[in-house]
C-alpha positions in Angstrom: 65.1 170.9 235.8 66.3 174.1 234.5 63.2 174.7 233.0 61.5 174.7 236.7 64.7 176.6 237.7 63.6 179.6 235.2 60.4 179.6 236.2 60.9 180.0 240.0 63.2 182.8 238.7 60.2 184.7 237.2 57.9 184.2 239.9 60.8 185.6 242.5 60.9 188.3 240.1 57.3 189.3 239.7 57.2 188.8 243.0 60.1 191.3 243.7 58.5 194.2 241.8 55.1 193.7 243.0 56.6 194.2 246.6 58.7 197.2 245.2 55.7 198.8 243.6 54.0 198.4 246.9 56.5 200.2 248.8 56.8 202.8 246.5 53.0 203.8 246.3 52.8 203.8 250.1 55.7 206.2 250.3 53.8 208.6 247.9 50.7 208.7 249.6 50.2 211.3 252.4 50.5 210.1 256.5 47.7 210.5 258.3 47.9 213.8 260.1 49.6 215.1 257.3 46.9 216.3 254.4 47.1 219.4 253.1 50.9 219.6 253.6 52.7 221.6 251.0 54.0 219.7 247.9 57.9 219.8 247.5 59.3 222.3 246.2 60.3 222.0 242.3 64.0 222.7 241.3 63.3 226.5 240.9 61.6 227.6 244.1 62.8 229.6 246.7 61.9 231.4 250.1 62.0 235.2 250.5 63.4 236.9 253.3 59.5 239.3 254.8 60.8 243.1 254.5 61.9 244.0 258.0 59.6 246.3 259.5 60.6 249.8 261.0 60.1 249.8 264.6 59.6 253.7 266.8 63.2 253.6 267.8 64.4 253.3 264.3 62.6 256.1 263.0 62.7 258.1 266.4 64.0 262.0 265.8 66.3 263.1 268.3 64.9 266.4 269.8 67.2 269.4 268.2 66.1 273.0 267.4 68.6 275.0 264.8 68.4 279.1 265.2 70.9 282.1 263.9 71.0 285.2 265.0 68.5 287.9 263.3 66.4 290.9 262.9 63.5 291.2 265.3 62.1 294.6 264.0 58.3 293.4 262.6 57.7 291.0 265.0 58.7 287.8 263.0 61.2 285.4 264.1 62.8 282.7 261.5 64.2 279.1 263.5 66.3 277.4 260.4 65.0 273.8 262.1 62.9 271.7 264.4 63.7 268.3 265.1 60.7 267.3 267.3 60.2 263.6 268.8 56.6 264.2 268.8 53.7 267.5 267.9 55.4 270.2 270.5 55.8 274.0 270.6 58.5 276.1 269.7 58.9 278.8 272.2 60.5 282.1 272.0 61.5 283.3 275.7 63.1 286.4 276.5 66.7 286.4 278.5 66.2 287.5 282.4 69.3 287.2 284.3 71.4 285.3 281.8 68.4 282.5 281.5 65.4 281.7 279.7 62.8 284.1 281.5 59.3 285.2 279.6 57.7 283.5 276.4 57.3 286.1 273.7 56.1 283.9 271.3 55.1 280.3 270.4 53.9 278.3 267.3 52.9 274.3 266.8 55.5 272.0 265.4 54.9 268.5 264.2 56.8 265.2 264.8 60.1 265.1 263.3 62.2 267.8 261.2 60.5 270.9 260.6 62.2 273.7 258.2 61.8 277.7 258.4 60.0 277.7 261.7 57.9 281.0 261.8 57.0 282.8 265.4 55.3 285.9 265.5 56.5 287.9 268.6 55.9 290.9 270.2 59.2 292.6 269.0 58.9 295.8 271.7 59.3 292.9 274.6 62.7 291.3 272.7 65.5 291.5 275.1 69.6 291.5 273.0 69.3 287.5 273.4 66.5 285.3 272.8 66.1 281.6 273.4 64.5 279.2 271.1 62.9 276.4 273.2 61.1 273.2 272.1 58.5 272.4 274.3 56.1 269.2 274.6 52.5 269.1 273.5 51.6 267.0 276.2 47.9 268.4 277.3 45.4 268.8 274.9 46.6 268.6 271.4 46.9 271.4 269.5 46.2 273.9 272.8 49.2 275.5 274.0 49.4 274.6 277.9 52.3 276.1 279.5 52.5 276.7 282.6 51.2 273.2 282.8 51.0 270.1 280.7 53.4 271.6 278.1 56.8 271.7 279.4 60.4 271.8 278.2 61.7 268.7 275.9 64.6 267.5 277.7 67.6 265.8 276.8 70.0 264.1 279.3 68.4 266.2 281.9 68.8 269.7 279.6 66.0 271.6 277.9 66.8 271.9 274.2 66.7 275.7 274.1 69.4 277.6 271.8 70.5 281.1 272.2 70.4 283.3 269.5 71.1 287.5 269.6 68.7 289.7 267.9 68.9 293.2 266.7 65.7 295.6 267.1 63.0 295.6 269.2 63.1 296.8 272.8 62.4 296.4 276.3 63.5 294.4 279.2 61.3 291.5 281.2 61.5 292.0 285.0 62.9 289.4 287.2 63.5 289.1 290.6 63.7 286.7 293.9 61.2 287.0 296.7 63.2 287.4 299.8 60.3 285.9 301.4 61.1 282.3 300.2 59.3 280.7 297.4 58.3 281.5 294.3 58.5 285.1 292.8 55.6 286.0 290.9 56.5 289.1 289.8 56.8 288.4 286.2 53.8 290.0 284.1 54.0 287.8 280.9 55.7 284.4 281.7 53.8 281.8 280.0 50.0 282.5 279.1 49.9 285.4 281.0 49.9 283.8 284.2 52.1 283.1 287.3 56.0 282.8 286.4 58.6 281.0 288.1 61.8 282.5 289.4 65.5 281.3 288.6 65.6 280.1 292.2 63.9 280.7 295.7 65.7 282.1 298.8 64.5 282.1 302.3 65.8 285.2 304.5 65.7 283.1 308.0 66.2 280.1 306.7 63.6 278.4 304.4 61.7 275.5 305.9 61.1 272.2 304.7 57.4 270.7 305.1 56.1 267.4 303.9 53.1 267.1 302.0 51.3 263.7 300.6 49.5 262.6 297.3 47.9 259.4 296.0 50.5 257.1 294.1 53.4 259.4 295.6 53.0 259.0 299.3 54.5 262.0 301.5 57.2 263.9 299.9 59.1 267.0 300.2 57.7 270.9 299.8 59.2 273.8 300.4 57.4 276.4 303.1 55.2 277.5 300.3 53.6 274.2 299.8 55.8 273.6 296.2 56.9 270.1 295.4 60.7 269.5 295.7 62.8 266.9 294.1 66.0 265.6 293.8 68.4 264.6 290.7 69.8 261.0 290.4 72.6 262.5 288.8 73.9 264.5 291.7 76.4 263.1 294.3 76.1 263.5 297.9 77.1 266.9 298.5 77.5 268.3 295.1 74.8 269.5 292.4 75.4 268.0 288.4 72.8 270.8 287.6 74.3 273.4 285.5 73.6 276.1 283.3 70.7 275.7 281.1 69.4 272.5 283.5 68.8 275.3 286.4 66.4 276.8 284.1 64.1 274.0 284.4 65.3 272.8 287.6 65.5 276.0 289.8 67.6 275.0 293.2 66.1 275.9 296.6 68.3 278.2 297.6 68.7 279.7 300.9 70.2 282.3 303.3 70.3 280.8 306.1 70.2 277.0 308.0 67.3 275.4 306.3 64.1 274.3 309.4 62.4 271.4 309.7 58.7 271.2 310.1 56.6 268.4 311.4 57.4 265.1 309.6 60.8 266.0 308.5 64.1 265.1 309.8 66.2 267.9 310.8 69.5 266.0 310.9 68.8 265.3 307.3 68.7 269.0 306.3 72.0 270.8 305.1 73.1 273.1 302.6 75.7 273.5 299.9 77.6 276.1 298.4 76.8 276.4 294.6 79.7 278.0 291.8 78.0 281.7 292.2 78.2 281.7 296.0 74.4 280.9 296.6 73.8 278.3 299.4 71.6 275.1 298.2 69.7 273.1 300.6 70.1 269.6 300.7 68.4 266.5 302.2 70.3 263.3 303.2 73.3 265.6 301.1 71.6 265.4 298.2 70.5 268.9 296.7 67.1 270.1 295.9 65.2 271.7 293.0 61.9 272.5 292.2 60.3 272.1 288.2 59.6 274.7 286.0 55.9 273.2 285.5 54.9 273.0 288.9 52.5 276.1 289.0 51.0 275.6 292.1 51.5 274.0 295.3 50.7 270.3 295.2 51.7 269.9 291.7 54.1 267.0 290.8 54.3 267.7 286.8 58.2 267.1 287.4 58.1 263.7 289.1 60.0 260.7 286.8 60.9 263.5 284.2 63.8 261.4 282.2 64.1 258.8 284.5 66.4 261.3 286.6 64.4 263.5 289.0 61.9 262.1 291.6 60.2 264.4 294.8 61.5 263.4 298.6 60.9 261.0 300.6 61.2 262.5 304.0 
């Protein structure tokens, strides 16, 4: 009896690790689905962290142009730095009215900090104060395109254009407002040698507002001239956030009388407002209106969207 007992013990037994062995194999093997699937990883391994990539933002230069003041005498102009957001122009212009007026001299700049700028210039042209503006190279690259493609960088609305004082040189651009209304082309050097823009435009009987109409835009504002008008999200109803340097690239429509409406404007809409230096702005629907320093011609639109912030009229 306990012989028989002992045996069925062993067979249980056997039987036991057979079924365990079993088990154990079929655990190991791989599921169906699943070949090819990594091994486990041994006591040592480990998982590294990919290196972060740097995206545009990150690396993005904020637009900045360093200048102190200096001799002109020679001809050659030294701007300590550059910090360009992208390949741009640094532009010399002459003062005219306690603004940025003609360009006496431009060279290329690349993306991002540039040291020791050299600008040849004609030095007989240099007015007491200078300004050292950073424009865009926006047209053809490498082709310097202002009037036109290659405007102003702007920050916030304000071209990034330090004063500096200079000693030497000689000579004093010419600038002054056609009475007339609209642009002044009276300047002789302004950009390339071709028409300039004035620090504002005044109409003698009151400067009338037209509408005029492009693909993608619709019908917008002009003034009686045919030249695009816009307005600046920044301004309240009634009042103009355009100041000092910003009225360099944004002149205000100014006027000397009540502003007229032609065809397919609203006259009720039209008003004026009185700006810090006495100068009567016109407004539309109270907001005040500007043209762009790019806009060389009538129909151009180069300032529409420009930072988000300035858009032409709706009439």
């Amino acid at each position: 009896m306990f012989l028989m007992d002992t045996k069925k013990t062993m067979i249980y037994r056997v039987l036991g690790l057979a079924v365990l062995t079993t088990l154990i194999i079929s655990a190991c093997q791989p599921v169906a689905g699943d070949q090819g699937a990594p091994a486990a990883p041994t006591a040592n391994a480990y998982f590294t962290l990919p290196t972060a990539v740097p995206t545009m933002a990150a690396v993005e230069t904020t637009a900045k142009v360093t200048v102190t003041d200096q001799s002109v005498d020679g001809g050659q102009l030294t701007i300590a730095e550059v910090d360009s957001p992208g390949p741009g122009w640094l532009v010399i212009h002459v003062q005219t009215d306690g603004k940025p007026g003609a360009v006496l001299g431009y060279t290329p700049v690349k993306a991002g900090v540039n040291t020791n700028v050299m600008v040849t210039v004609d030095d007989s042209k240099a007015t007491p104060v200078l300004y050292a503006m950073l424009h865009t190279d926006a047209g053809q690259v490498g082709v310097y395109e202002f009037p036109g493609a290659d405007g102003p960088v702007q920050v916030d609305g304000q071209m990034v254009a330090p004063a500096f004082n200079v000693t030497g040189g000689s000579g004093q651009s010419k600038s002054t407002v056609d009475s007339s209304g609209g642009y002044d082309y009276s300047y002789d050097d302004y950009g390339k040698g071709s028409s300039s823009k004035p620090t504002a435009a005044v109409g003698s009987a009151g400067m009338e507002i037209k509408v005029s109409s492009k693909t993608g835009l619709g019908t917008f504002l002009v003034d009686e001239n045919g030249m695009t008008l816009y307005l600046y999200t920044k301004d309240t109803p009634g009042v103009s956030n355009c100041k000092d340097a910003c009225l360099t690239a944004w002149p205000p429509l100014l006027t000397s009388g009540d502003p007229r409406a032609d065809d397919g404007v609203t006259a009720s809409k039209l008003g004026t407002i009185t700006r810090d230096d006495g100068s009567l702005q016109v407004t539309y629907n109270d907001l005040p209106l500007y043209y762009y320093i790019t806009d060389v011609q009538p129909g151009d639109t180069t300032g529409q969207a420009v930072g988000g912030v300035w858009y032409v009229v709706a009439p």
